[in-house]
Backbone as ProteinMPNN parsed JSONL, in Angstrom:
{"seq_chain_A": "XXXXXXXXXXXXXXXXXXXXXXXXXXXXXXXXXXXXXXXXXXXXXXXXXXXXXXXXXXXXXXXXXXXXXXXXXXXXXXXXXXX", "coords_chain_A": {"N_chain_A": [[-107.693, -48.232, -1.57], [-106.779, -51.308, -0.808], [-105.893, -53.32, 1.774], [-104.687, -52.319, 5.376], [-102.136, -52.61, 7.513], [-101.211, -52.696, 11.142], [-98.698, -52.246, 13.318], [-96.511, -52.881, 15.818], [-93.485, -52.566, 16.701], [-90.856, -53.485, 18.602], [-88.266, -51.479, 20.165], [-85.636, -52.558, 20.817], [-85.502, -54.869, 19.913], [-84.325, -54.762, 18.081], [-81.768, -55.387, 16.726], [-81.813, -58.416, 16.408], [-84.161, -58.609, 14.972], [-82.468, -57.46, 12.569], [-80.654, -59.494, 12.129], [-82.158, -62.019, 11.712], [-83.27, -64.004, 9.426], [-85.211, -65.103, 9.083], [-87.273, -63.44, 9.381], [-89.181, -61.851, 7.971], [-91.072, -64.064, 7.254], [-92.17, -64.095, 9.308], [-93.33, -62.129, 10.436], [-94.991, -62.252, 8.339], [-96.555, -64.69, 9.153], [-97.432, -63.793, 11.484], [-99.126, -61.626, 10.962], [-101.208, -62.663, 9.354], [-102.187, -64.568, 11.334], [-103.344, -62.42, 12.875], [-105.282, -61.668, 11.369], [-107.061, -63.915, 11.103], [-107.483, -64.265, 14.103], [-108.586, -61.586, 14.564], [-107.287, -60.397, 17.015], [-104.309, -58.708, 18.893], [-100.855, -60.202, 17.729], [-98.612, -61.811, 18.304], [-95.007, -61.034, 17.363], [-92.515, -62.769, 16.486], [-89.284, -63.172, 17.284], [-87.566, -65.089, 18.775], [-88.772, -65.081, 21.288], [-91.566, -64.217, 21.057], [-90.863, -61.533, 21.285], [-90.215, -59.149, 19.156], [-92.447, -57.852, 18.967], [-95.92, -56.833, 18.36], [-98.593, -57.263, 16.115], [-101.067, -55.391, 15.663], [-104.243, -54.847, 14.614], [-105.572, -54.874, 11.083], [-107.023, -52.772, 8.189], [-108.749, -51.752, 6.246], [-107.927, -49.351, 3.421], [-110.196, -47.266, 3.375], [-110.644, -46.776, 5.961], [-110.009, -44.877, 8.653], [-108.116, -45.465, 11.421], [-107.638, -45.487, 14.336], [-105.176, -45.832, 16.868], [-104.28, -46.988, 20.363], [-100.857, -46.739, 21.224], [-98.972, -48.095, 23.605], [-97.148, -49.615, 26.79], [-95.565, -51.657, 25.186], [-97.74, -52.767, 23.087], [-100.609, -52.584, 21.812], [-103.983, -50.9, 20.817], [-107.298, -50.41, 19.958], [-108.94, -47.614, 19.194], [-110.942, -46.188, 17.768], [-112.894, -46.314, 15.223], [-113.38, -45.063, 11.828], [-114.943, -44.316, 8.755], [-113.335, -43.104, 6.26], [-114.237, -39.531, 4.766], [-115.364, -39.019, 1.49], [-115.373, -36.451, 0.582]], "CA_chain_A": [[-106.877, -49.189, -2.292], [-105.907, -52.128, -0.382], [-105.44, -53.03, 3.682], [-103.073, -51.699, 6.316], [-102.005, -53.241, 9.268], [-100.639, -51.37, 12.358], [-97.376, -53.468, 13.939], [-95.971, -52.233, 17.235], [-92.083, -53.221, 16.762], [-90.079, -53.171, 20.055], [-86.761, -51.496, 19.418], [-84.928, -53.206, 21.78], [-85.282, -56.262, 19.297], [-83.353, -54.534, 16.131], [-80.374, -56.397, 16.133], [-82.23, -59.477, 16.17], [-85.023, -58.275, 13.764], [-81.982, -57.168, 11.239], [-79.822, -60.409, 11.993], [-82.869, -63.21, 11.407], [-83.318, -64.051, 7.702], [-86.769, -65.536, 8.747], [-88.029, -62.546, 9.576], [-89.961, -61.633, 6.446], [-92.06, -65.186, 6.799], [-92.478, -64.437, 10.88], [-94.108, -61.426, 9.971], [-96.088, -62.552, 7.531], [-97.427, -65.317, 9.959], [-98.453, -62.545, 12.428], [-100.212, -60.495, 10.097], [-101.896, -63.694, 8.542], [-103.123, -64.983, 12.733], [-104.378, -61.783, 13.366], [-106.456, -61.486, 10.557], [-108.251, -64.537, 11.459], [-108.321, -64.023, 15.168], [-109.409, -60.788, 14.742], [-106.59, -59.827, 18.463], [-103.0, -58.742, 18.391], [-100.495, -61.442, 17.562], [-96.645, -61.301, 18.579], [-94.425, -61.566, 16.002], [-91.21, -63.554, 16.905], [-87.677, -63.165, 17.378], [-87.172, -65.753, 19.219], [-89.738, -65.377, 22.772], [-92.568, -63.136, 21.275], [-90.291, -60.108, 21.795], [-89.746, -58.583, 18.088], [-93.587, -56.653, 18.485], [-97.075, -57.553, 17.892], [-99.387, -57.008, 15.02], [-102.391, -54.748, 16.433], [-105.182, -54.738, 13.592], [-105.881, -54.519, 9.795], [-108.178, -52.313, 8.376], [-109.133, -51.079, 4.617], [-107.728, -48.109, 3.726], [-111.056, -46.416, 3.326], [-111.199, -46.213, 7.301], [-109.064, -44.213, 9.397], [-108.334, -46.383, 12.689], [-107.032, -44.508, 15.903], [-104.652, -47.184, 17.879], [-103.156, -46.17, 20.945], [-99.9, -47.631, 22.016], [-97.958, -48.115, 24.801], [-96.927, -51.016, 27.523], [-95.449, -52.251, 24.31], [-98.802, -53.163, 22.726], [-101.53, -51.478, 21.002], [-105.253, -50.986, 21.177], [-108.109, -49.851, 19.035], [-109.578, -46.367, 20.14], [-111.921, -45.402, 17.549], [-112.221, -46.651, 13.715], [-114.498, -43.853, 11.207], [-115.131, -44.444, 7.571], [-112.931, -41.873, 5.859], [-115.178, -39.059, 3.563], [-114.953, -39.0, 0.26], [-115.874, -35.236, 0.026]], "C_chain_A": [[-106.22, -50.134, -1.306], [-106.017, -51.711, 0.837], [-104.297, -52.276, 4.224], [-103.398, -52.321, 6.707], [-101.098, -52.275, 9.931], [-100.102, -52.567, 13.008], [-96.802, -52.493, 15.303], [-94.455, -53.02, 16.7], [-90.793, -52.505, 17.917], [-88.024, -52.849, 19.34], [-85.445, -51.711, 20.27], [-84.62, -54.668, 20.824], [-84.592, -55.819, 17.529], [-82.62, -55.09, 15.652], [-80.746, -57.539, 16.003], [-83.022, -59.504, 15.223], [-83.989, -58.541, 12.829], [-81.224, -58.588, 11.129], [-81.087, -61.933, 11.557], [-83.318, -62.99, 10.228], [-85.107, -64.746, 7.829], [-87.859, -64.54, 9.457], [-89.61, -61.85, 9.102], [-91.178, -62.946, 6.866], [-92.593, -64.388, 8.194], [-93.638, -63.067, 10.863], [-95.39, -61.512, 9.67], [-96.97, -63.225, 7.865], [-98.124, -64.848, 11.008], [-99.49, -62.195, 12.21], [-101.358, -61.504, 9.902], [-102.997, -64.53, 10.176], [-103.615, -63.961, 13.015], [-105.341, -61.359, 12.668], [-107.567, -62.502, 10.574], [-108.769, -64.508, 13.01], [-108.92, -62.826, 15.718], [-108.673, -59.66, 16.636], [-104.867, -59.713, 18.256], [-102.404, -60.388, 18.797], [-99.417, -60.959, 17.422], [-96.115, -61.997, 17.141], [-93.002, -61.596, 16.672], [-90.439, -63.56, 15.754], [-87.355, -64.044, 18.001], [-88.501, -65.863, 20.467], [-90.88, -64.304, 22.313], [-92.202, -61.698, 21.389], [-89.873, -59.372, 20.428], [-91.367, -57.274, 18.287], [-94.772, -57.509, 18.452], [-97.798, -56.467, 16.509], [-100.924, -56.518, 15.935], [-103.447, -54.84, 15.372], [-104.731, -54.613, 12.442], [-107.092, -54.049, 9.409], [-107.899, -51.849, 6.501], [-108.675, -49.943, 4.736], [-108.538, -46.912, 3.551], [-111.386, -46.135, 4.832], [-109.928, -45.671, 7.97], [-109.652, -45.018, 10.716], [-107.278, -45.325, 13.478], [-106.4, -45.566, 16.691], [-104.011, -45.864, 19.115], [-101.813, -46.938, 21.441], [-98.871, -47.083, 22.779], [-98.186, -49.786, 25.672], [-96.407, -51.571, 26.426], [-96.397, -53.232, 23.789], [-99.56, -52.259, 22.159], [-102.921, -51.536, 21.337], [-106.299, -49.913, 20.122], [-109.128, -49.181, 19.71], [-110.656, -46.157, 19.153], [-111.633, -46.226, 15.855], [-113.25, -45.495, 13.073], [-113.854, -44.381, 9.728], [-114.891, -43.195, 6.778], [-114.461, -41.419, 4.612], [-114.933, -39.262, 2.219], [-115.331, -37.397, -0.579], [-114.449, -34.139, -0.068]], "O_chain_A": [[-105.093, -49.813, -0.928], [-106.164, -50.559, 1.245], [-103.306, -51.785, 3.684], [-104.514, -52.838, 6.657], [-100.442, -51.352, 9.448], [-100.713, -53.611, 13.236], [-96.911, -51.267, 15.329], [-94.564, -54.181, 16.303], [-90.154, -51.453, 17.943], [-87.164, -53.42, 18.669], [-84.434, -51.009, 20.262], [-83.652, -55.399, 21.033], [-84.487, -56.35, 16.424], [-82.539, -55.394, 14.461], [-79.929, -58.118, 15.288], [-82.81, -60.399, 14.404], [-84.12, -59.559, 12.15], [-81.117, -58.962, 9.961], [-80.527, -62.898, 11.038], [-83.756, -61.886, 9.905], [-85.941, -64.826, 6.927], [-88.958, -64.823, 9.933], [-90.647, -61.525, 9.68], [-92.336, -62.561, 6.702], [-93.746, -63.999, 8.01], [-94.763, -63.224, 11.339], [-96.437, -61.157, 10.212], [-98.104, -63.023, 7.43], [-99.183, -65.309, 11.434], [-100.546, -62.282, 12.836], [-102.472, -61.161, 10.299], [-104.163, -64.914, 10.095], [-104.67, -64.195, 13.604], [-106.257, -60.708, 13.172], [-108.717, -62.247, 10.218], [-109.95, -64.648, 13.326], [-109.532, -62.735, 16.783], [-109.229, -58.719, 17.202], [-104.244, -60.519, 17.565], [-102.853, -61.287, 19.508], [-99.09, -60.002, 16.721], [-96.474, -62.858, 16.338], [-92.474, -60.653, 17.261], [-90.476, -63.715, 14.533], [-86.134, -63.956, 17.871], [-89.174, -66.892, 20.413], [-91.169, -63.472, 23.173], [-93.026, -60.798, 21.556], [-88.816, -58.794, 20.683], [-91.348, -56.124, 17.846], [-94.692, -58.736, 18.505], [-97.521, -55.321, 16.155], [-101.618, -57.233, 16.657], [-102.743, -55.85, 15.366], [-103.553, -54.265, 12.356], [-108.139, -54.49, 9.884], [-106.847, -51.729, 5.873], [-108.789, -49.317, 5.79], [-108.055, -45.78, 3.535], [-112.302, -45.347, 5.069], [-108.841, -46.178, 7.693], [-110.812, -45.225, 11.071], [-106.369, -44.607, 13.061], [-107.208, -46.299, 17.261], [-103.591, -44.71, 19.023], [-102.03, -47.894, 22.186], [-98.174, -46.071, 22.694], [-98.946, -50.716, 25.403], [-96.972, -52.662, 26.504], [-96.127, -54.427, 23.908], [-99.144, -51.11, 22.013], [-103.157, -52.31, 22.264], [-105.945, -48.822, 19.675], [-109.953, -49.655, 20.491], [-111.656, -45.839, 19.796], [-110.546, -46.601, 15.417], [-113.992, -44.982, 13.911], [-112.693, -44.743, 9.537], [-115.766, -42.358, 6.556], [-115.247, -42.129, 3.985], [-113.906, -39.915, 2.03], [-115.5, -37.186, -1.779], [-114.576, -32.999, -0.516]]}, "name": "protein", "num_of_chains": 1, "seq": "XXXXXXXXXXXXXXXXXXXXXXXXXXXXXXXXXXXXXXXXXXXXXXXXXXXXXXXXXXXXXXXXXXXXXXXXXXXXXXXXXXX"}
């Protein structure tokens, strides 16, 4: 039923996350560039520093990210069973 996406969010940027009201759109413009370039895409607080957006994937596949360095990376994706 429907995509995921997998977000890395740096928590060093909370008080700025919870204090910016354009958060919600900045987001949404993340999610929305990395679905066409297909590579993570920072999602701004001001300098790139709120997190990035690591992939989207159907939720019929189980995706394996790993993260660290504050970033993410795609280890393995598999087409969940249905048994």
């Amino acid at each position: 039923m429907g995509f995921n996406t997998t977000v890395v969010i740096y928590n060093d940027s909370l008080n700025e996350i919870r204090d910016d009201k354009e958060f919600g759109k900045k987001l949404y413009d993340a999610i929305m560039r990395n679905w066409s370039s297909r590579k993570p895409e920072c999602i701004d607080a001001g300098n790139c520093d709120a997190g990035y957006v690591i992939e989207q994937h159907h939720s019929s596949i189980d995706v394996f990210v790993k993260v660290g360095g504050n970033i993410g990376e795609i280890v393995d994706r598999k087409q969940v069973s249905n048994e």
